[in-house]
C-alpha positions as CSV (number, residue, x, y, z in Angstrom):
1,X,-57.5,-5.7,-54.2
2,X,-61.5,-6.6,-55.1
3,X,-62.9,-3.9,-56.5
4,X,-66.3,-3.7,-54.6
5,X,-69.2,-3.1,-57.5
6,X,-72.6,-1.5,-56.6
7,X,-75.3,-4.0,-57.8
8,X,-78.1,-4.9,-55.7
9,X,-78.2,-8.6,-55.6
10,X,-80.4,-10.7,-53.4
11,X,-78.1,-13.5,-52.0
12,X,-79.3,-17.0,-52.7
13,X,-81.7,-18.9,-49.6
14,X,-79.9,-22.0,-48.2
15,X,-76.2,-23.0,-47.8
16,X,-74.9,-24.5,-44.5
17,X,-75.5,-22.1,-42.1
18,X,-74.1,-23.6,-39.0
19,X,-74.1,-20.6,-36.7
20,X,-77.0,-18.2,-36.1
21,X,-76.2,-14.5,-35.8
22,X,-77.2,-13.2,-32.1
23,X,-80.0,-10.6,-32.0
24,X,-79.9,-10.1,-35.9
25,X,-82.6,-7.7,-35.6
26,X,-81.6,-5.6,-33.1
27,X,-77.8,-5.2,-35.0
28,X,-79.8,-4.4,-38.2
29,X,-82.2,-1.7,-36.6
30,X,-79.3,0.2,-34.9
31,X,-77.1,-0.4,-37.8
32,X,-79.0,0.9,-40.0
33,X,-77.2,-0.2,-43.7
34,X,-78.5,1.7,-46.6
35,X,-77.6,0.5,-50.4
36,X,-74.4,1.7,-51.7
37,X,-73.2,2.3,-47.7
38,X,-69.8,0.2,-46.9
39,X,-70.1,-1.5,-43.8
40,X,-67.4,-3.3,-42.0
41,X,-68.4,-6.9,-40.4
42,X,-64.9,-6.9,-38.3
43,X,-66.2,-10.1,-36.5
44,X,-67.5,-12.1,-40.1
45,X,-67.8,-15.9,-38.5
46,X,-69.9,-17.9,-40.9
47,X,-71.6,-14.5,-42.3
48,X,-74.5,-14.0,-40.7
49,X,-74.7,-10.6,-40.0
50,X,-72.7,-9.8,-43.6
51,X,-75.9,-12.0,-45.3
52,X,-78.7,-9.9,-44.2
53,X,-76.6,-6.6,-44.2
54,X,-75.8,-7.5,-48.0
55,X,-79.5,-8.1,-49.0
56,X,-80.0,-4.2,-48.4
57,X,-77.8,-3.1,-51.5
58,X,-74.6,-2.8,-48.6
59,X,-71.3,-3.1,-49.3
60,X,-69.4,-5.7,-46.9
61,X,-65.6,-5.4,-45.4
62,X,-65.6,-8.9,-43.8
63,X,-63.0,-9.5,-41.5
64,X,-62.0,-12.5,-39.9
65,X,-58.5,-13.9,-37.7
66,X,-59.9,-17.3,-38.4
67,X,-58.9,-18.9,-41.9
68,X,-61.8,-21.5,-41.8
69,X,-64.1,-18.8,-41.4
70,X,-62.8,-17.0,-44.4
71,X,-62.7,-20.3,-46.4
72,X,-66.4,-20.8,-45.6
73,X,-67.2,-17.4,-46.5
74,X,-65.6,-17.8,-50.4
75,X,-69.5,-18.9,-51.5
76,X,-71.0,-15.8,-50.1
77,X,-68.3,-13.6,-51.9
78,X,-69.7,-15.3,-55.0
79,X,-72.7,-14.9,-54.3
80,X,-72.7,-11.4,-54.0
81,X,-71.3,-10.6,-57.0
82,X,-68.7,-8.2,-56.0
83,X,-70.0,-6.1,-53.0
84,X,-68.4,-8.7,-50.5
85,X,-64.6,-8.1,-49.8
86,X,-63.3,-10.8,-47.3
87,X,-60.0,-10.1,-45.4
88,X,-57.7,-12.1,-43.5
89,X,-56.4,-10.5,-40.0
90,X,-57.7,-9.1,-36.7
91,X,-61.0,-6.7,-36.3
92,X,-58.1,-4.7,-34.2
93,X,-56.8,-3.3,-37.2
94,X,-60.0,-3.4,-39.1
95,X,-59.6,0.5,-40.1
96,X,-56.1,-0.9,-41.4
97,X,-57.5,-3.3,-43.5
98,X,-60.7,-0.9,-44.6
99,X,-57.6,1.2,-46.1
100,X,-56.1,-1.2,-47.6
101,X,-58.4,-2.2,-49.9
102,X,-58.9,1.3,-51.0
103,X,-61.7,2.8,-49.1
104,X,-61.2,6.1,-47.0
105,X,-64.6,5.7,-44.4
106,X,-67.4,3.5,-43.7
107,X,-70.6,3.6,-42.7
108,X,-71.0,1.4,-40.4
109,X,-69.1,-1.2,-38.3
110,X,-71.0,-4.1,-36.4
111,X,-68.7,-6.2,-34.1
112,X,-69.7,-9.6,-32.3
113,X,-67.4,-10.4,-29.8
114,X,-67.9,-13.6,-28.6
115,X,-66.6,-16.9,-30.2
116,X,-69.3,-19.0,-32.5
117,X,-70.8,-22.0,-32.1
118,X,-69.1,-22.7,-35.5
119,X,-65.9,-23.0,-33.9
120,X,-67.4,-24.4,-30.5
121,X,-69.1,-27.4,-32.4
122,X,-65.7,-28.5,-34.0
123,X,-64.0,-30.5,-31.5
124,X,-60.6,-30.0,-33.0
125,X,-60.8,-26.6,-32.7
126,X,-60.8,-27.3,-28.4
127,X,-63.1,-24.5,-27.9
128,X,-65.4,-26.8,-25.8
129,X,-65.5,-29.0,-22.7
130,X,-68.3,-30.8,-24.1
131,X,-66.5,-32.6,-26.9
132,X,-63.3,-33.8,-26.7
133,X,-60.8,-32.8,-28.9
134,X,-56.9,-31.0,-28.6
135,X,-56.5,-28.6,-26.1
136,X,-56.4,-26.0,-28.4
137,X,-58.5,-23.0,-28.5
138,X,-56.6,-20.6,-30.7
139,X,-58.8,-18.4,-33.1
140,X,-56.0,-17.9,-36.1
141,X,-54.7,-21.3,-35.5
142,X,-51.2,-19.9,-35.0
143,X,-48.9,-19.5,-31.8
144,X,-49.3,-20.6,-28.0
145,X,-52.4,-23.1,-27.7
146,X,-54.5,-23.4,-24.0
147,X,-52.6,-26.6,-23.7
148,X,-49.0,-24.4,-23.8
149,X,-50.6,-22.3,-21.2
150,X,-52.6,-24.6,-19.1
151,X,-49.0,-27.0,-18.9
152,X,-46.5,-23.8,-19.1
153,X,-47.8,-21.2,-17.2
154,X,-46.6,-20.4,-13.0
155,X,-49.4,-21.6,-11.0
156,X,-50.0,-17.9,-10.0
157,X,-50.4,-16.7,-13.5
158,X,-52.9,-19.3,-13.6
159,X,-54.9,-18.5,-10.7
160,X,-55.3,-14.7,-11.9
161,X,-55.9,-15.7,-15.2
162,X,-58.6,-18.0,-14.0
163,X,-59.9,-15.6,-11.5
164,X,-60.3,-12.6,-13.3
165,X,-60.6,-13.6,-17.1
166,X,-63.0,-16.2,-16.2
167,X,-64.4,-14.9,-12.7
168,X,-64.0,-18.1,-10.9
169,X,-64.5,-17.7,-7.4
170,X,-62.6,-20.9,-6.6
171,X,-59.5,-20.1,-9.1
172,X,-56.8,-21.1,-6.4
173,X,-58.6,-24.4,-6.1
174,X,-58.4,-25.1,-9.5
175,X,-55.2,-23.5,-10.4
176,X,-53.4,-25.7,-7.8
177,X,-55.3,-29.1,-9.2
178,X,-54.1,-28.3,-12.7
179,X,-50.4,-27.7,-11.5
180,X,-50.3,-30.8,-9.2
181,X,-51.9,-33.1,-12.5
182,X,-49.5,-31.6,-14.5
183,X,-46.4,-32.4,-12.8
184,X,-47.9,-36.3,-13.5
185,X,-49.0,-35.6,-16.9
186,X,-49.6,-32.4,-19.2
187,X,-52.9,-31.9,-20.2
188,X,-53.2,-32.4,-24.3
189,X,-57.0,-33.0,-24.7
190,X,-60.0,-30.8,-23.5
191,X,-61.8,-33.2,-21.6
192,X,-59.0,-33.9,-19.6
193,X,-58.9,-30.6,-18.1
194,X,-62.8,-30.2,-17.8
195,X,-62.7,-33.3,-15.8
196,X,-60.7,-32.2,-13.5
197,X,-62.3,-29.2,-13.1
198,X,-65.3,-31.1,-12.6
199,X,-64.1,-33.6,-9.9
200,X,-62.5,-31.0,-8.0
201,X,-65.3,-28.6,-7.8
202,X,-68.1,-31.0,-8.3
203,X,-71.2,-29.7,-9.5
204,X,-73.8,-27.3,-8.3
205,X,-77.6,-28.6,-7.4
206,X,-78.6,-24.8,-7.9
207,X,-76.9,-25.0,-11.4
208,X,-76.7,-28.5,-12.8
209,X,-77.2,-27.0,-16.5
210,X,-73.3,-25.0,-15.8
211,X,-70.8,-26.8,-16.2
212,X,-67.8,-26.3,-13.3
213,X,-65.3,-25.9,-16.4
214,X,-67.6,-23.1,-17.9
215,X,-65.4,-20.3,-16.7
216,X,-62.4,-21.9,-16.9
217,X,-62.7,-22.4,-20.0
218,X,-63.6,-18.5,-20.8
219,X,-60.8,-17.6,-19.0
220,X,-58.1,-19.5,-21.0
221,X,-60.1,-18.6,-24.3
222,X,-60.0,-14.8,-23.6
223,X,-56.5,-15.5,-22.5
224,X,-54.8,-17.3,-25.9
225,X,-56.4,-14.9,-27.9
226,X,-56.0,-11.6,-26.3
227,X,-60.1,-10.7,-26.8
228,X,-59.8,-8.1,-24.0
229,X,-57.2,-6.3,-25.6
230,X,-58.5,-7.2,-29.4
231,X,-61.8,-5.4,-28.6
232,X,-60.6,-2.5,-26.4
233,X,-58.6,-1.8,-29.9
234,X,-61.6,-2.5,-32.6
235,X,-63.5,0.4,-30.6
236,X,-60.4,2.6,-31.2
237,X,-60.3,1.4,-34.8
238,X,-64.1,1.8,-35.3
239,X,-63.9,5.6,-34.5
240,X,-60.7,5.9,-37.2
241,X,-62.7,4.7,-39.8
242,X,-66.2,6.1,-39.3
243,X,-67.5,8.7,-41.5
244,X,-69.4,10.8,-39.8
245,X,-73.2,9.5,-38.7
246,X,-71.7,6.4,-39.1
247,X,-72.7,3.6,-36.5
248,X,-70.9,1.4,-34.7
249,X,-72.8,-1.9,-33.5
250,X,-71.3,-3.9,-30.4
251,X,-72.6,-7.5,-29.6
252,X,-71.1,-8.5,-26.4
253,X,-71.2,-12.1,-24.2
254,X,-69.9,-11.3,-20.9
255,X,-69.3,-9.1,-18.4
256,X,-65.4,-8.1,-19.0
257,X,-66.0,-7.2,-22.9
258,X,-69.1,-5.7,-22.3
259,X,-67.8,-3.3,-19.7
260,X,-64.8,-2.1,-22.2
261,X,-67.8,-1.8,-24.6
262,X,-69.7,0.5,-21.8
263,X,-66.9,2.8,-20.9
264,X,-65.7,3.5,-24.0
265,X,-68.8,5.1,-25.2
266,X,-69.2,6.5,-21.7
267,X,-66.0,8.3,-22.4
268,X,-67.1,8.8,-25.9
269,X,-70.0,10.3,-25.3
270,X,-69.1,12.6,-22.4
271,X,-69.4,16.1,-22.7
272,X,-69.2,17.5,-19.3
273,X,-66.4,16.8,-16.7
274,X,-66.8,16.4,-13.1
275,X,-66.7,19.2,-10.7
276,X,-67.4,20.8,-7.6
277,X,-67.3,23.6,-5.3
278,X,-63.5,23.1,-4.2
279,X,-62.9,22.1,-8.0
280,X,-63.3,23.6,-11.0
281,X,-65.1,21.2,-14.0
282,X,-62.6,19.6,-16.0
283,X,-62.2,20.0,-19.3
284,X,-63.5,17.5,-21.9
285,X,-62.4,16.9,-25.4
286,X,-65.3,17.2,-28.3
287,X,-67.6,14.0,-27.7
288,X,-66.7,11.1,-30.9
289,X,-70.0,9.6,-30.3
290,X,-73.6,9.9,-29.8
291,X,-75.2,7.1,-27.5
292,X,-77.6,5.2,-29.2
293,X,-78.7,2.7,-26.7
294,X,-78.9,4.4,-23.5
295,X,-78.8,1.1,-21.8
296,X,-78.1,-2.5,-23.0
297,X,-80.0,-4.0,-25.7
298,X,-81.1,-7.8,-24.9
299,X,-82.7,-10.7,-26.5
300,X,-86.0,-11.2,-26.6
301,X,-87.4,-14.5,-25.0
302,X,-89.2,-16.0,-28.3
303,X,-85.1,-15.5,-29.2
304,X,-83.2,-17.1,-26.4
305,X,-85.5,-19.7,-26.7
306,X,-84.2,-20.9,-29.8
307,X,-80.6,-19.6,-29.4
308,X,-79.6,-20.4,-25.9
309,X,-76.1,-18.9,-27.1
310,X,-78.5,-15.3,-26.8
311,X,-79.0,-15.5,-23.4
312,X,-76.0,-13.6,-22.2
313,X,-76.1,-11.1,-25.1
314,X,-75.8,-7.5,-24.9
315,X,-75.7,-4.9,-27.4
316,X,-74.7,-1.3,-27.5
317,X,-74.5,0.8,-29.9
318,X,-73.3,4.7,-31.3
319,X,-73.1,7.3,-33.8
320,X,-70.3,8.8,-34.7
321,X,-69.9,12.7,-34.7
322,X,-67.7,15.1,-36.5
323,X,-65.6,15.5,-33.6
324,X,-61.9,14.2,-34.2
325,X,-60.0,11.2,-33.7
326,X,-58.9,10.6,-29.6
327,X,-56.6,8.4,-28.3
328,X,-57.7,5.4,-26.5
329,X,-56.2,3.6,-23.1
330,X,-57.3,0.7,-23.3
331,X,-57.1,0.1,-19.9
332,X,-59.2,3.2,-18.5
333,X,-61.3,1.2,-20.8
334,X,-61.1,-1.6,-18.9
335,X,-58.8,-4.2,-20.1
336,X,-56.9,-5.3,-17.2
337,X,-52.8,-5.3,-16.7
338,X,-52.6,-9.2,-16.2
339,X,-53.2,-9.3,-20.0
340,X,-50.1,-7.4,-20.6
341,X,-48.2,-11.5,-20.1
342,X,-50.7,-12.5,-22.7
343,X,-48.5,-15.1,-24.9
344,X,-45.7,-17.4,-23.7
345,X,-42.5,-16.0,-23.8
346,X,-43.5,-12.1,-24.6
């Protein structure tokens, strides 16, 4: 274990910053992070958010599933001379990991769900349909790959997985084009597939800037890694580990994750049950959270004009009560039953 020390420190300007933190701002207002407070960054990418978090005195828990990303966080542990932590595994279990490095609570835990545009601008990663590179797409680098599922999968697995993961209207079409190129050739490279996509739903004059393999491409992402389910769990983790008044900061990329994100603290944050005349109120347990964004935070334009990755951005966020620890369905939270065949052959 790394003993986490508390000197201030002001990390040094520069290094190779190749993805910019989404609506930095925004996660640092709502967060709030005070010196000597222990905040876990479940979602640590290149560091971004665990930078400007440190530069207030913070401690940092900085998860991460993907070993690259805690590779090219090992200057920033130096850096801040002992009040950076970095752990190995999924933000799932991040109240697992806060424990295991010998910490009872925290203070706040900020969560960026989508996948960064450090991963999405390596083409051997296969994250992207506008490089070419392995069909891979798998955020710990480990087990089935989209190529496995893509070349593996029943051509009606496909079409739900396409339809609802990626909400493509046209899923059948494409499901069936994949399965009948497949049977000629399996698909081992990314552009291959968004190719195909391409030619068999052609493009859009009302859209030109989206490409036809855009949600597609979601859908087998969400898919290899189990994001649904990976975030449904982080929210239950978050409110195991938060002290109380501790905040919990979601940033969220599309409509699936940022619905789990919604309901939760809908459910959270409840503290009346419905009712009527003919029915008596229901009753609720002891609210675990107190809404802090009564509706979506999004980016500013000055923003998504420099980070088009900001566009699609939302962020919600809550602070934790005294009230104790609920269980959690995940899927009244939203995370839908066709995930439950999430990985080939379990």
């Amino acid at each position: 274990m790394m003993a986490l020390g508390d000197r201030e420190i002001t990390p040094a300007a520069g290094g190779s910053e190749r993805h910019v933190p989404v609506l930095l701002n925004e996660v640092m207002q709502w967060l709030d992070p005070q010196a000597g407070d222990l905040i876990v960054d479940g979602t640590f990418g290149a560091g971004g958010y665990s930078r400007e978090i440190l530069k207030t005195g913070s401690r940092v828990v900085g998860i991460d599933r993907d070993p690259d990303a805690i590779a090219g966080g090992q200057e920033l542990v130096s850096e801040a001379d002992g009040r950076l932590l970095l752990v190995s595994g999924q933000f799932c279990d991040l109240d697992q990991h806060v424990r295991n490095s010998g910490f009872d609570g925290a203070d706040g835990v900020v969560l960026d769900l989508g996948v960064s545009s450090m991963q999405l601008d390596e083409a051997e990663r296969g994250f992207s349909f506008l490089r070419d590179g392995p069909l891979d797409m798998r955020m710990e680098q480990a087990g089935p790959s989209a190529a496995n599922v893509v070349n593996e999968l029943p051509v009606r697995d496909l079409i739900r997985i396409i339809g609802f993961l990626g909400e493509e209207k046209r899923a059948t079409t494409v499901a069936h084009a994949i399965d009948n190129a497949r049977k000629e050739k399996r698909f081992s490279r990314t552009l291959e597939l968004a190719n195909l996509i391409e030619k068999v739903l052609g493009r859009s004059p009302k859209k030109a800037q989206i490409h036809p393999a855009t949600r597609t491409f979601q859908a087998l992402r969400i898919y290899v890694n189990g994001e649904l389910h990976q975030a449904a769990k982080a929210l239950g983790a978050a409110e195991r580990i938060l002290k109380p008044g501790g905040r919990l900061v979601l940033v969220s990329f599309h409509s699936l994750e940022d619905r789990i994100v919604k309901r939760f603290f809908q459910d959270r944050t409840r503290t009346r049950g419905g009712g009527s005349r003919h029915m008596p109120e229901e009753e609720v347990p002891p609210a675990t959270f107190e809404l802090l964004t009564r509706k979506a935070v999004e980016a500013a334009e000055s923003e998504t004009k420099s980070n088009p990755r900001a566009r699609s951005a939302k962020l919600r966020a809550g602070r934790r009560t005294e009230a104790g620890v609920r269980e959690l369905d995940i899927h009244a939270a939203g995370v839908p039953r066709l995930a439950e065949f999430h990985g080939l052959g379990g």
